[in-house]
N, C-alpha and C positions, 0 to 999 in steps of 0.2 A: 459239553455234557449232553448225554441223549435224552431228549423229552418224554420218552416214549413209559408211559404212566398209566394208572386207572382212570378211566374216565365215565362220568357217572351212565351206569348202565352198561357198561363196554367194558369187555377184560380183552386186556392189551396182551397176550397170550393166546392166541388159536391155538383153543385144545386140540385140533385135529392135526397131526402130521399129514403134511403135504406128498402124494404122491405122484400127482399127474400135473400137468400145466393148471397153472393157477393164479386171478390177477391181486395181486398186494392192496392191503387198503392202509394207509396213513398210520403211524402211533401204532403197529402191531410188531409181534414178533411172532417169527415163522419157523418152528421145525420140518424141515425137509427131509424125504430120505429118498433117493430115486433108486435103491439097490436092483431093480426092478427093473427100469428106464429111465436113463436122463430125460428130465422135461424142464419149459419155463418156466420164471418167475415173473410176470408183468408190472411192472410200478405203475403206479398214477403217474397225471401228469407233477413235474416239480413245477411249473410255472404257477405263482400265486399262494404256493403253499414254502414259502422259509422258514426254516427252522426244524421242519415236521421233519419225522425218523419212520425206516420203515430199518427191523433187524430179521437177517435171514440166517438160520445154522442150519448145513449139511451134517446129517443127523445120520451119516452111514460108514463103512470104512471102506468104501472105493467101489471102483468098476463104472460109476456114470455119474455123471456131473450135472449141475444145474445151472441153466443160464438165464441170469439176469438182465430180463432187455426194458429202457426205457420206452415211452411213450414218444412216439412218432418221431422227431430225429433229435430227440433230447437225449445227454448223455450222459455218461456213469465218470465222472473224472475226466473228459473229454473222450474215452472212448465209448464206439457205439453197442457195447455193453461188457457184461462180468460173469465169468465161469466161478462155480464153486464148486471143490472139490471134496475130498472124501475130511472130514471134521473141520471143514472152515467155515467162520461168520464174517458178516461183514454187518455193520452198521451204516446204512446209507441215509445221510441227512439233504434235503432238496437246498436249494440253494435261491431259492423263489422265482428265478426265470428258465431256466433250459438245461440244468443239469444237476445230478447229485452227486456230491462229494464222498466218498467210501474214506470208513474207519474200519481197520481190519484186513486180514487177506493181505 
């Protein structure tokens, strides 16, 4: 189950959709739409941080995609990263040393 909750003073919802390259912080969820231009998605690092969720939705109906890359040669299910495409989410939970597990997609 995804942690990903209020936390006092922090809304776990970035009012802002995501247009250009942008780096993830812990316990958020990210509306994205690159209609515009595919760009990144940056995670933190997963090392230290188990349990924590970051959720990302492509918030467009095609033409560019966004890629989700981890921190330095950490990785997203063992690869070294995640395309999303036109209305996909993925839920990514860190796994507390070098990778995050993907729910979704």
């Amino acid at each position: 189950m995804p942690s990903i909750g209020r936390r006092s003073g922090d809304e776990p919802v970035d009012p802002n959709v995501q247009l250009t390259t942008f780096q993830c912080r812990l316990e958020r969820v990210y509306r994205c739409d690159p209609t515009s231009a595919g760009f990144d998605a940056h995670l933190p690092t997963a090392s230290g941080v188990g349990g924590k969720d970051v959720l990302l939705y492509a918030e467009h109906d095609g033409g560019n995609d966004i890629t989700i890359v981890p921190s330095g040669i950490e990785t997203i299910a063992g690869q070294p990263n995640l395309v999303l495409t036109a209305r996909q989410a993925v839920i990514l939970t860190s796994n507390g040393v070098s990778d995050w597990m993907k729910f979704g997609v």
